[in-house]
C-alpha positions in Angstrom: 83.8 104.2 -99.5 81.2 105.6 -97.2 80.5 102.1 -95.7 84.1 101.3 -95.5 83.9 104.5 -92.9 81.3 103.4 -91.0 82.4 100.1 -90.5 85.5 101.5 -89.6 83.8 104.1 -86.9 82.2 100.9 -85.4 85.3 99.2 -85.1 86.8 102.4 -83.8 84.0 102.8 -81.2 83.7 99.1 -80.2 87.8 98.5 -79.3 87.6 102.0 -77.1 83.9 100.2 -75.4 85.7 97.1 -74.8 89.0 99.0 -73.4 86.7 100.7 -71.2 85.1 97.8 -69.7 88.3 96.0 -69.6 89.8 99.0 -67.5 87.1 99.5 -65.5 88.2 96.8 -62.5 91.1 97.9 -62.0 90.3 102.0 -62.1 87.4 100.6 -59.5 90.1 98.9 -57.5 92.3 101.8 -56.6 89.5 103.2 -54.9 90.0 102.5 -51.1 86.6 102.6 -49.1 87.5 103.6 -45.4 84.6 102.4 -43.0 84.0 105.0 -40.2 82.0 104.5 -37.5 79.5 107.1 -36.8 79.5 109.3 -33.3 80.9 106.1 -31.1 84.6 106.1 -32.0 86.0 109.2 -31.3 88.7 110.2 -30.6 90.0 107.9 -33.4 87.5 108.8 -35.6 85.5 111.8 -35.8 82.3 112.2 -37.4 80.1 115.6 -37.8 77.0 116.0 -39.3 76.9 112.7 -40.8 80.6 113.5 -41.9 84.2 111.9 -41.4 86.3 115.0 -40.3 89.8 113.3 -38.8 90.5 111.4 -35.5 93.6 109.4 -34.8 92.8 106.4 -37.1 91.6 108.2 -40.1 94.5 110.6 -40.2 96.7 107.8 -40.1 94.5 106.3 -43.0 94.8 109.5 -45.2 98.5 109.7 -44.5 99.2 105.6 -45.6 97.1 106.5 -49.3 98.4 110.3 -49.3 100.5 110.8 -53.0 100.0 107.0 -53.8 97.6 105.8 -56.6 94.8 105.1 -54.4 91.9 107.1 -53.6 90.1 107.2 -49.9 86.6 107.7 -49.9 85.0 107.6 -46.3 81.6 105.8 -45.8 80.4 106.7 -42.7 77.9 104.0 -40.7 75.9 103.4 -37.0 78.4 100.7 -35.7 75.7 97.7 -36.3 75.2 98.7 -39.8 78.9 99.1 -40.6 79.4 95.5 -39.7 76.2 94.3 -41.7 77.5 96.0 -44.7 80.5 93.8 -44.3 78.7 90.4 -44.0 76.5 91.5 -46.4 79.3 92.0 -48.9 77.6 95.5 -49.7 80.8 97.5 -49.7 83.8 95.8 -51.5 87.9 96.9 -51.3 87.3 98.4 -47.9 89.8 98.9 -44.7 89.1 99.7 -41.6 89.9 99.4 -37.8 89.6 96.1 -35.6 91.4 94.6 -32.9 92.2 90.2 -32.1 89.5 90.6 -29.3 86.6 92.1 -31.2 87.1 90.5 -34.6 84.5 92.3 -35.9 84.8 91.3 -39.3 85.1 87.3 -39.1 86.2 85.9 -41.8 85.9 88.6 -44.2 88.8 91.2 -43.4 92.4 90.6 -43.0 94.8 92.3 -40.2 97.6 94.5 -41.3 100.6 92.7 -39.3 101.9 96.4 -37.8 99.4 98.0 -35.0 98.9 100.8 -35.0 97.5 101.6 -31.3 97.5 100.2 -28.1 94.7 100.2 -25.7 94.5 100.4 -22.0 91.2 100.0 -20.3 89.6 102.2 -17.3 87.3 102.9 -14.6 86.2 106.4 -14.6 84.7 106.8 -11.1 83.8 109.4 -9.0 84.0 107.3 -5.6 86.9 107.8 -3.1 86.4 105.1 -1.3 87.4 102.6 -4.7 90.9 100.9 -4.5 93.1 102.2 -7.1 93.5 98.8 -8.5 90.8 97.0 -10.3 92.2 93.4 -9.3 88.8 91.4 -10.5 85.5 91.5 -11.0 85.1 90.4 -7.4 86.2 94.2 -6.9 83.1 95.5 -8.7 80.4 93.2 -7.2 76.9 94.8 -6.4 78.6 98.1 -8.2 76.3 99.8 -11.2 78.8 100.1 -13.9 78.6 102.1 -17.5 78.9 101.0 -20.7 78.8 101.7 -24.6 75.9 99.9 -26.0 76.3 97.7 -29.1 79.9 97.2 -28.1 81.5 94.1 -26.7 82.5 93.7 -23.1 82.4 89.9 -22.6 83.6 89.4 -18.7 81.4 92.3 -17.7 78.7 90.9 -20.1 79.0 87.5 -18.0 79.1 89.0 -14.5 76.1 91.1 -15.3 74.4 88.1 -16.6 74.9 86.5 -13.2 73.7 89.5 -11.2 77.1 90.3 -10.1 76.6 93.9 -11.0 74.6 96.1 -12.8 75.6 97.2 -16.4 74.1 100.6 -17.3 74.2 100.7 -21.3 74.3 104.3 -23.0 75.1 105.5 -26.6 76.9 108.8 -26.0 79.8 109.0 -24.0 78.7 112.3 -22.3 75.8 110.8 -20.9 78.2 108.2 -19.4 80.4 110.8 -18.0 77.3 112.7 -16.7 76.0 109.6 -14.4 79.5 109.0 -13.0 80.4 112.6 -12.4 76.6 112.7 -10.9 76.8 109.8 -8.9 74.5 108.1 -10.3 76.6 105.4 -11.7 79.8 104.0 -9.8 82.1 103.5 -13.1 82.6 104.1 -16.5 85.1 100.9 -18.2 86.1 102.3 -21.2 89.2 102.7 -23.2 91.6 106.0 -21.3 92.0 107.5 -24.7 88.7 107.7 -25.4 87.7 108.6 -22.0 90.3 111.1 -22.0 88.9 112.8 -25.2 85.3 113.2 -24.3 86.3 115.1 -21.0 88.3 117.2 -22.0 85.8 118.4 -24.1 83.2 118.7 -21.3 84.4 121.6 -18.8 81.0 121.1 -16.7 82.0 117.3 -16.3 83.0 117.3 -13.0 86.5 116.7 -13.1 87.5 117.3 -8.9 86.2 114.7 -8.8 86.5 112.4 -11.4 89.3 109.7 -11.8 90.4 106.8 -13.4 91.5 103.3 -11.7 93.9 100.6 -13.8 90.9 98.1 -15.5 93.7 95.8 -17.3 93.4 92.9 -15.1 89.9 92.8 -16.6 90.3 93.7 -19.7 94.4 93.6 -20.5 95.9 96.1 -22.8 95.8 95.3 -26.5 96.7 96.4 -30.1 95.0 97.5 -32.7 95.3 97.2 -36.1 94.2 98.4 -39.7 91.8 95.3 -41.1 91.1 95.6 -44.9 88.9 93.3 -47.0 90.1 89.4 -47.8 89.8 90.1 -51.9 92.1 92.6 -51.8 95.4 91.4 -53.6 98.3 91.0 -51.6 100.1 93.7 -52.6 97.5 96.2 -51.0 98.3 94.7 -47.7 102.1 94.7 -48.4 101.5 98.3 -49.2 99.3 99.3 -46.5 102.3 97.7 -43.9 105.0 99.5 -45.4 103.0 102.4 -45.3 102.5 102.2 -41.3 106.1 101.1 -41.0 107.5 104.3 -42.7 105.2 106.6 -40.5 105.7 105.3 -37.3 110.0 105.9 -38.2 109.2 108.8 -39.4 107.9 109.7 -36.0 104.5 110.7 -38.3 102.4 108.3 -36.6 103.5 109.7 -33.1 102.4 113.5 -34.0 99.0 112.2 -35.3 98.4 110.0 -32.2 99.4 113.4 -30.3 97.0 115.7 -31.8 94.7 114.3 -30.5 95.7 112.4 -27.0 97.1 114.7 -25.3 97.4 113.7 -21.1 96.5 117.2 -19.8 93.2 116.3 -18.9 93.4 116.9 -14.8 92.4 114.1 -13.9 94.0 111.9 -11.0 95.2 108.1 -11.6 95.0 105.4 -9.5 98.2 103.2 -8.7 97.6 100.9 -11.0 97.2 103.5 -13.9 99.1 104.6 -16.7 
């Protein structure tokens, strides 16, 4: 009788092992790992102390998973390491933000059809004398021009290359806002939003004299979208894309965007500017 009970414990034990194991995918699966790139991507994501703590695109993130059956957990990375984590398939199920331009995935991550933002590129500048168009990079020849390091900025890569101007790299966009508003650097090509952010955070920036001329006929406006990892299933991406659908009808995706883009920054526009 006694054995009879142990062999039935066994049994007992070994179905609930092999359930567990069995389950164990798909519990793992509704775990959604959010890439977040550290201290260069604000306003659209905001990291403190090592720390994901909003911005535009991880708000809207939150809000896509918020009440569903997946979890967000946010993995915060130096931009280069983020995207070796990805080639290196160290980081599986993850989603993130890219843009047709950057691809900064490759092959590995798919684009959620819906975008999400749209960009429109810069000069912050502190000179008068500029034109308030940006027609070419003729326009910026023999000019010392700012720039995020590690990021990719390939028509200003190529005129740089060919000494048609001077590319100034920096890794904080305060410093970059400190050379133009100084005069030590003639421009700042960055995204406006971003831009926008960072100075109004800096009351000692300089802003009489600061402004922004249109950059689109270097870099033209484009979207950007929510990228998520190729072995995902496809319904993850169908959800993820009814997700951003319902919010952006819901006029949800336009109060997140304006928490934190507000236009009251004081600056003036050139002509060609939005």
């Amino acid at each position: 009788m006694s054995d009879c009970r142990v062999r039935w414990r066994g049994s007992l034990v070994g179905c609930l092992v092999a359930v567990i194991l069995a389950a164990g995918p798909v519990c793992a699966q509704t775990v959604v790992n959010y890439l977040v790139v550290e201290d260069k991507a604000r306003p659209f994501q905001i990291v403190k102390n090592g720390e994901s703590r909003g911005g535009v695109v991880s708000d809207i993130v939150d809000r896509i998973f918020a009440g569903s059956d997946y979890t967000v957990n946010h993995l915060v990375y130096p931009v280069n390491r983020l995207r070796h984590v990805v080639s290196d398939n160290e980081v599986q199920h993850w989603i993130a933000y890219d843009a047709l331009p950057w691809r900064t995935f490759g092959n590995q991550g798919l684009y959620v059809e819906e975008p999400i933002l749209q960009t429109h590129h810069v000069l912050l500048t502190c000179r008068q004398d500029m034109d308030g168009d940006i027609r070419n990079v003729a326009d910026l020849q023999g000019l010392s021009i700012v720039t995020l390091r590690n990021f990719d900025y390939q028509t200003l890569d190529v005129a740089a290359s060919h000494g048609r101007l001077r590319q100034i790299p920096i890794d904080r966009y305060e410093a970059g806002i400190k050379l133009v508003s100084l005069g030590r650097a003639d421009g700042f090509v960055e995204m406006e939003s971003r831009l926008r952010y960072h100075i109004k955070s800096m009351p000692e920036a300089g802003a009489a004299c600061l402004r922004w001329l249109d950059f689109s006929a270097i870099i033209p406006d484009f979207p950007i979208y929510l990228a998520i990892d190729i072995d995902w299933p496809s319904d993850f991406r169908e959800f993820v894309l009814k997700r951003i659908v319902e919010l952006r009808q819901s006029g949800e995706l336009a109060r997140i965007k304006a928490r934190y883009l507000s236009s009251d920054d004081g600056l003036d526009r050139g002509s060609g500017a939005e």
